[in-house]
C-alpha positions as CSV (number, residue, x, y, z in Angstrom):
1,X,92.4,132.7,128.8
2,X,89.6,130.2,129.3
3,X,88.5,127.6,126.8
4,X,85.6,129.5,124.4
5,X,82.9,127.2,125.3
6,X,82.5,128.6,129.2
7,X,81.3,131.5,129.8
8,X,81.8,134.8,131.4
9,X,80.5,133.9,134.8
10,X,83.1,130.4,135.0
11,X,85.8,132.2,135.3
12,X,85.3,132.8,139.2
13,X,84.7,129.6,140.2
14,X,87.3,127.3,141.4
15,X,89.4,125.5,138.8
16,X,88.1,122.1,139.1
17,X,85.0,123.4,138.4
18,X,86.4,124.8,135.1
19,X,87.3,122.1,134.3
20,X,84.9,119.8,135.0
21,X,82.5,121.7,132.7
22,X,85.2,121.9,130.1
23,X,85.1,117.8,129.9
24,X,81.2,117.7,129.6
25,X,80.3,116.5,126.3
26,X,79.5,119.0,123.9
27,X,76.8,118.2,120.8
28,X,78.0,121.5,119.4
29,X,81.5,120.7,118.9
30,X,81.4,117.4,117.1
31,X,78.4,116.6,114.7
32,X,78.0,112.6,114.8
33,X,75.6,110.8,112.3
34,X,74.8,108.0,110.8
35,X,73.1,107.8,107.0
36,X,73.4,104.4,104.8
37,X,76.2,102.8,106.3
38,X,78.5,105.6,106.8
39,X,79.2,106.8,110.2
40,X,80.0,110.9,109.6
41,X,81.7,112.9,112.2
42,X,82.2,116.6,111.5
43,X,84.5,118.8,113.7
44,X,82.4,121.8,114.7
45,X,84.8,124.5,116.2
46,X,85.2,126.4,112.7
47,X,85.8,129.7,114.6
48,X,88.1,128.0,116.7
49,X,89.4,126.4,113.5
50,X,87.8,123.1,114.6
51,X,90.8,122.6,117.4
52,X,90.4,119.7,119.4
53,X,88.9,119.7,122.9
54,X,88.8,116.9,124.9
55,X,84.9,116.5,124.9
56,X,85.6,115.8,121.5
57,X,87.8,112.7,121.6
58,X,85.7,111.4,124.4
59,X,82.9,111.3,121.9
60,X,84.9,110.1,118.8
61,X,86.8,107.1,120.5
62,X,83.4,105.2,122.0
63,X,81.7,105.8,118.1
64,X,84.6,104.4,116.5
65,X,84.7,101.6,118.6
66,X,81.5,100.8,118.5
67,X,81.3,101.4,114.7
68,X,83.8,98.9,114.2
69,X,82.5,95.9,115.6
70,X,81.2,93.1,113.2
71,X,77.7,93.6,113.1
72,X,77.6,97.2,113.3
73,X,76.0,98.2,109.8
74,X,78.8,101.1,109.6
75,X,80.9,99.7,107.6
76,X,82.9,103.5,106.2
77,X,83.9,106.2,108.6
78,X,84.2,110.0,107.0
79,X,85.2,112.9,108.9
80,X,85.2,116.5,108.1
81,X,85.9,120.0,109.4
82,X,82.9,122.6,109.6
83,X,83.3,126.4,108.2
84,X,85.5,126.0,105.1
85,X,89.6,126.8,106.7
86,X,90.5,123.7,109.1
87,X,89.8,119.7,108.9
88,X,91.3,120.5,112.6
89,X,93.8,123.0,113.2
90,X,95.3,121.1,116.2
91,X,94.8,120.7,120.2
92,X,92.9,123.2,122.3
93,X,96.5,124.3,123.4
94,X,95.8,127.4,125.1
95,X,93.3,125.2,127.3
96,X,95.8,122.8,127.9
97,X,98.1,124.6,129.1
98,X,95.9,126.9,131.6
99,X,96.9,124.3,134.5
100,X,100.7,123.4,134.4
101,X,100.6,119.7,135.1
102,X,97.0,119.5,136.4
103,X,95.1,116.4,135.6
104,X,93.5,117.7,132.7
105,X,96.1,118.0,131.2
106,X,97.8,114.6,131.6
107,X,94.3,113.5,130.5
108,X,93.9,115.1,126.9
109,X,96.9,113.7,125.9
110,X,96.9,109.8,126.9
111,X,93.1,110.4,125.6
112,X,94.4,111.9,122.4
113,X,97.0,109.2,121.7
114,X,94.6,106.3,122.3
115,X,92.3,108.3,119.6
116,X,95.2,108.3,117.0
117,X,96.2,104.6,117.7
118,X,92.4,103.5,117.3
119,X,92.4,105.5,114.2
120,X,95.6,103.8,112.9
121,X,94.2,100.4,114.1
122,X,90.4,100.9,112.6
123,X,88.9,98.1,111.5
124,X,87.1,99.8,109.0
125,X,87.8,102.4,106.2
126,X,88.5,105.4,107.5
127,X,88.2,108.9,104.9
128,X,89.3,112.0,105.9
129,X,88.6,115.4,104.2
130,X,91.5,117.8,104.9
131,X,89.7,120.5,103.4
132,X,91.9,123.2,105.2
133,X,93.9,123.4,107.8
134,X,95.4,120.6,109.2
135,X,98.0,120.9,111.9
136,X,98.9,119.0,115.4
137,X,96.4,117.1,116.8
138,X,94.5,117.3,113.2
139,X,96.9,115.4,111.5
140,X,96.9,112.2,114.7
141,X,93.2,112.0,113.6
142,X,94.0,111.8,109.7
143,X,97.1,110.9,108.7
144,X,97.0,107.0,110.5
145,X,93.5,106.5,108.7
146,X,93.6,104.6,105.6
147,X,92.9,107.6,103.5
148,X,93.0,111.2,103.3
149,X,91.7,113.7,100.7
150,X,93.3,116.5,99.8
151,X,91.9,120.1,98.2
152,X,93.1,123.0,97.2
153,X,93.0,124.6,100.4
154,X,94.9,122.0,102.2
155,X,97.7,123.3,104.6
156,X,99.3,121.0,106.7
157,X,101.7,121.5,109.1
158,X,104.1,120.0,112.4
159,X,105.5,123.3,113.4
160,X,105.3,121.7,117.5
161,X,109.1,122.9,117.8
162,X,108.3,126.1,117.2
163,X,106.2,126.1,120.6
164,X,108.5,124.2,122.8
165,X,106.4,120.6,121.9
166,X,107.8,117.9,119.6
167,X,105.6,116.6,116.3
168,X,103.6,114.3,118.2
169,X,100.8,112.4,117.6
170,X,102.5,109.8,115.9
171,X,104.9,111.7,114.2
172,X,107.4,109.3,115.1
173,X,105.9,107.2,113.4
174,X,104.4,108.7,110.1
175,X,107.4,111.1,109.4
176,X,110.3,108.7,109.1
177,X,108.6,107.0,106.7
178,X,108.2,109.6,104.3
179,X,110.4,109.7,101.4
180,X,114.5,110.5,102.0
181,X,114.7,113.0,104.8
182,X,111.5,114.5,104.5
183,X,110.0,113.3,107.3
184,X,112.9,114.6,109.5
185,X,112.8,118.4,107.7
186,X,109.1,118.6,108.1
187,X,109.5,117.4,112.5
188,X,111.9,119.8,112.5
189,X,110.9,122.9,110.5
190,X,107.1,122.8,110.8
191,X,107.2,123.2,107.2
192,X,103.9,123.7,105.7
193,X,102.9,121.7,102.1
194,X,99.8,123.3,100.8
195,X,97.3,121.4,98.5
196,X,98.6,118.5,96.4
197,X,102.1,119.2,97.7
198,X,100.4,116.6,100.3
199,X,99.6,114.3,98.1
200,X,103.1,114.0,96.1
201,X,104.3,114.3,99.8
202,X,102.4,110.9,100.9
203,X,100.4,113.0,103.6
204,X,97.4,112.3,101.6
205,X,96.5,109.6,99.3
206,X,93.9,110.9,97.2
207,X,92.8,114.8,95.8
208,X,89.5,116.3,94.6
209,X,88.7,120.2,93.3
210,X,86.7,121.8,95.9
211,X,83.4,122.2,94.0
212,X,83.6,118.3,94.1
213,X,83.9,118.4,97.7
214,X,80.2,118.0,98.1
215,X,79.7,115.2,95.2
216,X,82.3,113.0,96.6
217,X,80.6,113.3,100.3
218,X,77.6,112.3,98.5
219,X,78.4,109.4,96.0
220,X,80.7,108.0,99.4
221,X,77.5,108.1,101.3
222,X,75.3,106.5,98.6
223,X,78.0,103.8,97.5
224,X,80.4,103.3,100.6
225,X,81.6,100.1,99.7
226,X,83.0,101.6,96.7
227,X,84.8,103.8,98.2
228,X,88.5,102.7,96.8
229,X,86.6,103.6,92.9
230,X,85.0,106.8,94.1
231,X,88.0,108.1,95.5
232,X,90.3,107.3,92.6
233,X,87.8,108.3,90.1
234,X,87.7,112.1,92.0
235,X,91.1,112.0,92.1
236,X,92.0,111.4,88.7
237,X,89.0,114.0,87.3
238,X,90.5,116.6,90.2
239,X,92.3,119.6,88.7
240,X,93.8,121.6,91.3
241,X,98.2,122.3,90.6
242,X,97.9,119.0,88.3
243,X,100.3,120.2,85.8
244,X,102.7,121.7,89.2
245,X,105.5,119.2,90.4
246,X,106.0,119.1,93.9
247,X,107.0,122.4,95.5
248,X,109.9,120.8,97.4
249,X,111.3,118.9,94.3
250,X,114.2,120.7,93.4
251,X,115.2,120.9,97.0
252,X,115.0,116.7,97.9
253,X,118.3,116.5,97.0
254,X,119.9,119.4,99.4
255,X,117.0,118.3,102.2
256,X,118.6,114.3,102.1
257,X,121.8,115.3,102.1
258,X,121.7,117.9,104.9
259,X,118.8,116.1,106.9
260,X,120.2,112.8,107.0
261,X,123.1,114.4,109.5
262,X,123.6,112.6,112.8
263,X,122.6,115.4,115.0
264,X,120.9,118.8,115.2
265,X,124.0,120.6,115.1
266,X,125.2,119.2,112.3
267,X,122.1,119.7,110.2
268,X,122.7,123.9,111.3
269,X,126.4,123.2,110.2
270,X,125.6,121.8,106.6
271,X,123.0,124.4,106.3
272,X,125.5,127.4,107.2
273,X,127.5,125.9,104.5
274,X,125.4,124.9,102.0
275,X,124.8,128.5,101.3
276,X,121.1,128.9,99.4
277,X,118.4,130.9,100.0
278,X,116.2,127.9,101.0
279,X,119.3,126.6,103.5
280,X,119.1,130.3,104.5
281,X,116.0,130.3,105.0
282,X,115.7,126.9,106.7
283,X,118.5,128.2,109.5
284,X,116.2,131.1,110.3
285,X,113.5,128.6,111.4
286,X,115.1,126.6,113.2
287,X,117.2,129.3,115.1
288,X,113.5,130.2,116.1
289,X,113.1,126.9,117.3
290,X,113.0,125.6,121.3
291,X,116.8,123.9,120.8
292,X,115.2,121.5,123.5
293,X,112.7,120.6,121.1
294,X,115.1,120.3,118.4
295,X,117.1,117.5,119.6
296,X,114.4,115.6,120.9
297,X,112.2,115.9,118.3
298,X,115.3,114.7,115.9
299,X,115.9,111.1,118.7
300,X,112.2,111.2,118.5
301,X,111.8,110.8,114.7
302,X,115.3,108.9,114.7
303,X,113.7,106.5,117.2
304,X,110.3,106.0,116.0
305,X,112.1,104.8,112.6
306,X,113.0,101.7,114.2
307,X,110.1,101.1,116.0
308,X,107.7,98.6,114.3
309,X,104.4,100.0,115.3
310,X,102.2,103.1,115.5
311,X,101.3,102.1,119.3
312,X,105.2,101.7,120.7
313,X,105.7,105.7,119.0
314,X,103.0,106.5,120.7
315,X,104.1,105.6,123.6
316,X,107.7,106.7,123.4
317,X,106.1,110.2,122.9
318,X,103.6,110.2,125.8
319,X,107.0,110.1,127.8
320,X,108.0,112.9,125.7
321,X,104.8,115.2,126.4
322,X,104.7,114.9,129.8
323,X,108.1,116.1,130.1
324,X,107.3,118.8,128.3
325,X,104.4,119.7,130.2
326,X,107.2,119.8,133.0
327,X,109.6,122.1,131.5
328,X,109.5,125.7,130.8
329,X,109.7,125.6,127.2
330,X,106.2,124.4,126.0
331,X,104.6,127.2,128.3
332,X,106.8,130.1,127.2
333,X,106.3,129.0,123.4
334,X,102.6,128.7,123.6
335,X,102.9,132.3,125.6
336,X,105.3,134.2,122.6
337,X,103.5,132.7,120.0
338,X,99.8,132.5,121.0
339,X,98.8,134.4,124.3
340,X,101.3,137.7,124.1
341,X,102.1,137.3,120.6
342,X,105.6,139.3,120.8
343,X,106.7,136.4,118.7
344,X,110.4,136.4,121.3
345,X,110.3,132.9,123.2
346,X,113.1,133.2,125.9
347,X,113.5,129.1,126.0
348,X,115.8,127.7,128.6
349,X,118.3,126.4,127.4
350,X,119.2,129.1,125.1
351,X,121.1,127.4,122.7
352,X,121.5,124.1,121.2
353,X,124.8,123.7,122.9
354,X,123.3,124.0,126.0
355,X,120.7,121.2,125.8
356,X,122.9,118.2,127.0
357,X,122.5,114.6,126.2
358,X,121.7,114.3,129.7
359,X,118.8,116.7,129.3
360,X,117.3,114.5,126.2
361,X,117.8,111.5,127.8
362,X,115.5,112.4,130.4
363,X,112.6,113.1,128.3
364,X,113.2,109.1,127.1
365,X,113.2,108.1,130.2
366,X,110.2,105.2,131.7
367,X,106.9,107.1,133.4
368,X,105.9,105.7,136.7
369,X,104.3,102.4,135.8
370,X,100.9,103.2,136.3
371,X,101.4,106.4,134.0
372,X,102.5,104.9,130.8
373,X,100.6,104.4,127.8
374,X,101.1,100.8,127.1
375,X,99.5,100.6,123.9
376,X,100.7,97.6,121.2
């Protein structure tokens, strides 16, 4: 299927030519202004849930950076999903994988990635409004800015295992430093935490109800450099599952002591014998799971733990990406899930047992030098 910007007639011409219009820059897709010192940037996909293309992060990374600089008189950066249900449901995925390995490819993702570390580097406040779905590629242009706003209709998700991916996008570098083993349960699971379950979670930092949505747009636009006041203020007037501990709550306990295991298969082990409906449960998803993606995504998060910065995860899971993008698994999980829909991914290797160390290694392995990432 082609990406929903071309039309009709594109679909005869040569690839390169697909994608070549497929890069132009798009005003439609990202809405870019600039009112009292606030530089706002709404995602404008909504009836593709406001998925990321790669137009669009070639127009959010030069704004940033020029935003940024010293005498620019942007001095706060808010971002926003059009329609309602998604701050950004994720990458274009069905575009990128029209052309196994092509350069396009190769391209959204080292863009993408230097998008999320300028994000996580900004030198300037950075506010997002996760008012809806936020999933994938949604959460690498959220979660690494200084603050994020929950609602109601929040619903965030890394379910990248589920598709033959791993929770990228800094995921190796946000998740493991969640509380306990959450981080590790969420790579692995794609487990989704809806409305303040992200704030007790640390996926966001602040909440407002969703008729204040618009108020705190406005009094952020009027007053952005009190932004820290504004957003507390809203967050401590918001309403929405106050009185509601966190969903997960009475589950930390069994999630630290079966996610802290020291592999994959262990983690299925303690949660054959652990013997609740949630472990139940929990065993069903990841049975569903690419068991490639499973034991890399574990060394991933494992990994990124140690590393000291956003950039060095980043680049650990470039590696990781593009050797996905040369294995089977990614293509037939984006085909079972998204493009046939039978929901029965054959992946290859069947089973956890059958994805050798020798296999994961190998996705760790060093790109050719002039492919790496090499950000700090």
């Amino acid at each position: 299927m082609l990406p929903k910007i071309l039309t009709s007639k594109t679909k005869h011409f040569p690839r390169f030519r697909i994608h070549r219009k497929w890069l132009s820059s798009s005003t439609n897709e990202l809405i870019i202004e600039e009112k009292n010192s606030v530089g706002l940037i709404t995602l404008n996909r909504p009836k593709a849930l406001n998925a990321l293309t790669l137009s669009m992060i070639h127009s959010m990374h030069p704004k940033l950076t020029e935003w940024q600089q010293d005498k620019h008189p942007v001095k706060l950066v808010l971002v926003k999903g059009a329609g309602g249900k998604a701050y950004c449901s994720g990458g274009d995925i069905r575009a990128i994988t029209e052309e196994r390995g092509g350069s396009m490819q190769k391209q959204f993702f080292r863009d993408e990635y230097h998008l999320d570390h300028l994000i996580g580097n900004l030198k300037i406040p950075y506010v997002a409004l996760l008012n809806g779905i936020v999933m994938g590629g949604g959460v690498g242009i959220s979660v690494h800015g200084k603050y994020r706003v929950c609602t109601a209709g929040t619903m965030f998700a890394m379910p990248e295992t589920g598709i033959g991916l791993v929770p990228d996008v800094g995921g190796a570098y946000f998740l493991p430093r969640l509380n306990g083993s959450l981080g590790i349960f969420l790579g692995l699971t794609g487990h989704r935490l809806k409305g303040r379950d992200c704030l007790h979670a640390g996926i966001a930092t602040h909440a407002v109800d969703d008729a204040a949505l618009a108020d705190l747009e406005k009094e952020l636009t009027h007053c952005p450099e009190d932004h820290d006041t504004i957003l507390t203020e809203f967050t401590e007037k918001s309403t929405f599952d106050k009185d509601k501990e966190f969903s997960l709550a009475s589950k930390l306990k069994v999630i630290d002591e079966i996610f802290s295991a020291p592999s994959v298969e262990e983690i299925v082990t303690r949660l054959d014998g652990e013997g609740s409906e949630f472990s139940g449960k929990t065993l069903k998803t990841l049975k569903r799971a690419s068991p490639s993606s499973l034991k890399v995504a574990f060394r991933q998060i494992s990994e990124g733990k140690k590393l000291k910065t956003l950039g060095e995860c980043l680049n650990m899971e470039h590696r990781l990406v593009t050797r996905c993008c040369e294995n089977d698994d990614f293509y037939e999980g984006v085909r079972a899930l998204l493009i046939d829909r039978d929901n029965k991914p054959k992946w290859n290797p069947a089973t956890l047992e059958g994805v050798s160390e020798e296999l994961v290694d190998s996705y760790f392995q060093p790109l050719a030098p002039e492919h790496e990432l090499n950000l700090k």
